[in-house]
C-alpha positions as CSV (number, residue, x, y, z in Angstrom):
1,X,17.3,71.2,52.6
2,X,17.6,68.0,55.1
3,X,17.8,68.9,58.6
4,X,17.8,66.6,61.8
5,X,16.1,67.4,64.9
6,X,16.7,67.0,68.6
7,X,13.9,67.5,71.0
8,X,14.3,68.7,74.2
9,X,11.2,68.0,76.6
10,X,9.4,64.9,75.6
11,X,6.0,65.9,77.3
12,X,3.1,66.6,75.4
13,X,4.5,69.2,73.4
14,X,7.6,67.4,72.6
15,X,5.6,64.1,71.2
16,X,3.3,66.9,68.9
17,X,6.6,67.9,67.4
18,X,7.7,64.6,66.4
19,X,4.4,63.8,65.1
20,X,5.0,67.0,62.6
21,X,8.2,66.3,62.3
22,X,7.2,62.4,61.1
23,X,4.2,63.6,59.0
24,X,6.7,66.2,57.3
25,X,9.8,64.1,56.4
26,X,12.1,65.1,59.1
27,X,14.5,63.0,60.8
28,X,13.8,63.0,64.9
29,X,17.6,62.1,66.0
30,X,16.6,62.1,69.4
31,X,13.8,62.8,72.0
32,X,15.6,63.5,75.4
33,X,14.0,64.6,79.2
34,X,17.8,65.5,79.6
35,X,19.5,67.9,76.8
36,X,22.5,67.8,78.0
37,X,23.0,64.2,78.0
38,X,23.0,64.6,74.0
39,X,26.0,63.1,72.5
40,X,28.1,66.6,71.0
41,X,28.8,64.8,67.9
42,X,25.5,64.4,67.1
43,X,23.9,68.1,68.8
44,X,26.6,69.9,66.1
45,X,24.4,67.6,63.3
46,X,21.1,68.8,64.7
47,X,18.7,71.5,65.7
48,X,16.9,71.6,68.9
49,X,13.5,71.9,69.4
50,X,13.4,73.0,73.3
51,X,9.7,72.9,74.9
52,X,10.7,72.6,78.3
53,X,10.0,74.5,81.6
54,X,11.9,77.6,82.7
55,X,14.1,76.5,85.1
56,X,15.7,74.2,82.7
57,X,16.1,76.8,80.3
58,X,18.0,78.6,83.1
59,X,20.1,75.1,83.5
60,X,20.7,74.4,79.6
61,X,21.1,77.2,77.2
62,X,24.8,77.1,77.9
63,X,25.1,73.8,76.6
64,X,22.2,74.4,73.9
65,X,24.2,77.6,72.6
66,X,27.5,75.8,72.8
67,X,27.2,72.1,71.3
68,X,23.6,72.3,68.7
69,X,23.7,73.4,65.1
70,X,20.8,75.7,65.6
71,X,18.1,76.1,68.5
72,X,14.6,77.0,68.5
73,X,13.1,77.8,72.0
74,X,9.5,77.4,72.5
75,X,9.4,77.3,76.4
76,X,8.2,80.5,78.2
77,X,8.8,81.8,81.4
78,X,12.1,83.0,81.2
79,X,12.0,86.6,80.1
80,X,14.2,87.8,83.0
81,X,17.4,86.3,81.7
82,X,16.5,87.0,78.2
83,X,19.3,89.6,77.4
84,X,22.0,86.7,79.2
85,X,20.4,84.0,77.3
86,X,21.1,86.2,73.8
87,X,24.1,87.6,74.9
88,X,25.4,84.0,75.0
89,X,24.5,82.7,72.0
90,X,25.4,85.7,70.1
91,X,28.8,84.9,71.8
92,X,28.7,81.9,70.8
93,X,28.1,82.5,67.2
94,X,25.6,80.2,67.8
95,X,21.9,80.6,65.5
96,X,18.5,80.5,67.9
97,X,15.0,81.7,67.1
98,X,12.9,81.9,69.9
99,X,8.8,82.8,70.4
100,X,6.9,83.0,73.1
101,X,4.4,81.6,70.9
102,X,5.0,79.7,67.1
103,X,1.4,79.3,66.2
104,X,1.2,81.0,63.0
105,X,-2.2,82.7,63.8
106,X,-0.9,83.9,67.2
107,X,2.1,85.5,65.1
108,X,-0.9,87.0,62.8
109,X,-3.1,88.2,65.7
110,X,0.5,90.2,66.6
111,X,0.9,91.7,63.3
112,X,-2.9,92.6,63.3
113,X,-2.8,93.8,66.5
114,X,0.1,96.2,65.9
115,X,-2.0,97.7,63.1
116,X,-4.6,98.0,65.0
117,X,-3.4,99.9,68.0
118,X,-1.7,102.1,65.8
119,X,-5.5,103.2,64.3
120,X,-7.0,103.0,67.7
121,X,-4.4,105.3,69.1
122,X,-4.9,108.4,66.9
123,X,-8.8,108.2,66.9
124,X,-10.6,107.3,70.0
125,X,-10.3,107.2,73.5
126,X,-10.1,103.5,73.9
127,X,-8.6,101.8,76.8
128,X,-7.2,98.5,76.4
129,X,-7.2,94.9,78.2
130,X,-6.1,91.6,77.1
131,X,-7.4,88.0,78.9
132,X,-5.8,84.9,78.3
133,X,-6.7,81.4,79.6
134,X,-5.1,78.4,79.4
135,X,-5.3,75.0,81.0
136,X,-4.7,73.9,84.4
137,X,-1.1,72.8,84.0
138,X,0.2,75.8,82.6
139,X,3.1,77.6,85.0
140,X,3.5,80.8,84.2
141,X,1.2,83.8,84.4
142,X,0.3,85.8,82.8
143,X,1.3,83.9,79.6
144,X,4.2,84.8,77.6
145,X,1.9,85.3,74.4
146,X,0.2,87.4,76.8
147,X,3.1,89.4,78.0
148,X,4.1,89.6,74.2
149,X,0.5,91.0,73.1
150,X,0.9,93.6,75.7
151,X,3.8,94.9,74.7
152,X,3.0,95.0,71.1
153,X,-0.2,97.2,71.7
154,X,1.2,99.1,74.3
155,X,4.6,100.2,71.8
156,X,2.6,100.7,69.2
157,X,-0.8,102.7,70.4
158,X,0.8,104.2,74.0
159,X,-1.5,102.2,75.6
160,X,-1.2,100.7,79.3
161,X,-2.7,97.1,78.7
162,X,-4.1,95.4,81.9
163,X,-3.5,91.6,82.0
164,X,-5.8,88.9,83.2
165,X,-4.9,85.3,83.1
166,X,-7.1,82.4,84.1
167,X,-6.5,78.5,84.5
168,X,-9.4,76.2,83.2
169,X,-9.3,72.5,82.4
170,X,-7.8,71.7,79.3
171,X,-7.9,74.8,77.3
172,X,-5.3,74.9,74.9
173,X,-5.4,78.6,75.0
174,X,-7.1,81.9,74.3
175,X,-5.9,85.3,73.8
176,X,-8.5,88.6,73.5
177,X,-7.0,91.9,73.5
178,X,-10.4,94.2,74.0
179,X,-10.3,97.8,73.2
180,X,-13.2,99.8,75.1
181,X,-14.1,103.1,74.0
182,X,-16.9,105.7,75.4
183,X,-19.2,104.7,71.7
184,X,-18.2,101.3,71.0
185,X,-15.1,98.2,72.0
186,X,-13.9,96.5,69.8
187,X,-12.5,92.8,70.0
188,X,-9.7,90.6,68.3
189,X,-8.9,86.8,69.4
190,X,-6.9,83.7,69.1
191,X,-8.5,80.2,70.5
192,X,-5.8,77.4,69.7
193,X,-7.7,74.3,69.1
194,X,-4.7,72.0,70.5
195,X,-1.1,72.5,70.8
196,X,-0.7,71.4,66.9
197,X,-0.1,74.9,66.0
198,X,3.0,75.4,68.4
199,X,4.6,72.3,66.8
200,X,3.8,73.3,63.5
201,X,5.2,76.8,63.7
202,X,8.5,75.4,65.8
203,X,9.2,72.9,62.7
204,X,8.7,75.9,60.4
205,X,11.5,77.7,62.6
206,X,13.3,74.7,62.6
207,X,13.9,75.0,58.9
208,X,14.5,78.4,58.9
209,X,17.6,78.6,60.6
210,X,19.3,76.5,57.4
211,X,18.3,79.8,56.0
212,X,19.6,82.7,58.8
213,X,22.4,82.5,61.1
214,X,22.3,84.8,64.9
215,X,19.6,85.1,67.2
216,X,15.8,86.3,66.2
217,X,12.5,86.3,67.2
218,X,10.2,84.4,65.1
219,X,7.9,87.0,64.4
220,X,10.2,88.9,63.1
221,X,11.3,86.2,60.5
222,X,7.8,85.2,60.1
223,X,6.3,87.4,57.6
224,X,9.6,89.0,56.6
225,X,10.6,88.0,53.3
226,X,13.9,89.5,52.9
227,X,15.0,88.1,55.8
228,X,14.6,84.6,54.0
């Protein structure tokens, strides 16, 4: 099914998606620095693709949850208002899947990972760490792939991750969770190679809100079959 997409945030990221979006067949209506400025007539056409920062998260998802067809959020950073963000579009009757990362292996290392603290948990006395690194430009830390690794191997083994974030260069972005036990550690990570990945997996979500209607995490739709 034909869908037109608005990006919000034409850094880096947002000239990625259109490159996907070009190379897949999918109209770009508009790149804008400034959502809001987006004509109503044509946001009610269109789903946005928001890479942005934060604070204009905090400034737009009103108008994002209001005026677009659909939204998929890919901009981290804003965990604390999460429940107001959701509660708004849910309000609003208005569809958004969000991520704090859309790369498809990143949404596989979360799957894995939840399998694996669930085994580590009952059979060992492992401890558990996860380091992340990104490059220099990056805002927030620790990351919000980060924050959502934790989380997934702490619900699932009972674990108390300890975070470690470092800023290097370029560096697209690694995860490694580490599990260290008294015999043996063992260790699973994600290296993005560029921010391709992120783009690819936001156009994927992109399409899937033709499919779903209400608010959802993309790893949740991801691998979920029924729910597509």
């Amino acid at each position: 099914m034909a869908i037109k997409v608005v990006i919000s945030g034409y850094g880096k990221m947002g000239h990625m998606i259109e490159d996907v979006l070009g190379r897949r067949g999918i109209e770009c209506a508009l790149c804008s620095e400034d959502i809001t400025a987006t004509p109503k007539e044509l946001a009610r056409e269109c789903v946005c693709i928001d890479f942005t920062q934060p604070d204009a998260i905090r400034a737009n998802y009103k108008f994002l949850a209001e005026n677009f067809k659909a939204t998929v959020i890919g901009t981290t950073g804003w965990n604390d208002i999460k429940d107001d963000v959701v509660a708004y579009f849910e309000k609003c009757g208005a569809t958004m899947i969000y991520a704090s990362n859309f790369s498809i292996g990143v949404n596989i290392l979360f799957r894995t990972a939840a399998y694996l603290s669930r085994l580590a948990a009952g059979h060992g006395d492992y401890s558990t760490t996860i380091e992340e690194i990104h490059h220099i430009h990056k805002l927030d830390a620790p990351s919000g792939t980060a924050i959502s690794l934790g989380k997934i191997v702490d619900e699932n083994g009972g674990f108390n991750t300890q975070i470690t974030s470092q800023r290097i260069g370029e560096v697209p972005g690694i995860h490694t969770l580490t599990l260290t036990g008294s015999c043996d550690k063992i260790t699973l990570s994600h290296e993005a190679f560029s921010r391709e990945g992120l783009a690819q997996g936001a156009v994927e979500a992109a399409l899937m809100t033709e499919r779903v209607s209400g608010v959802h995490e993309f790893k949740d739709l991801l691998f979920n079959s029924e729910a597509l």
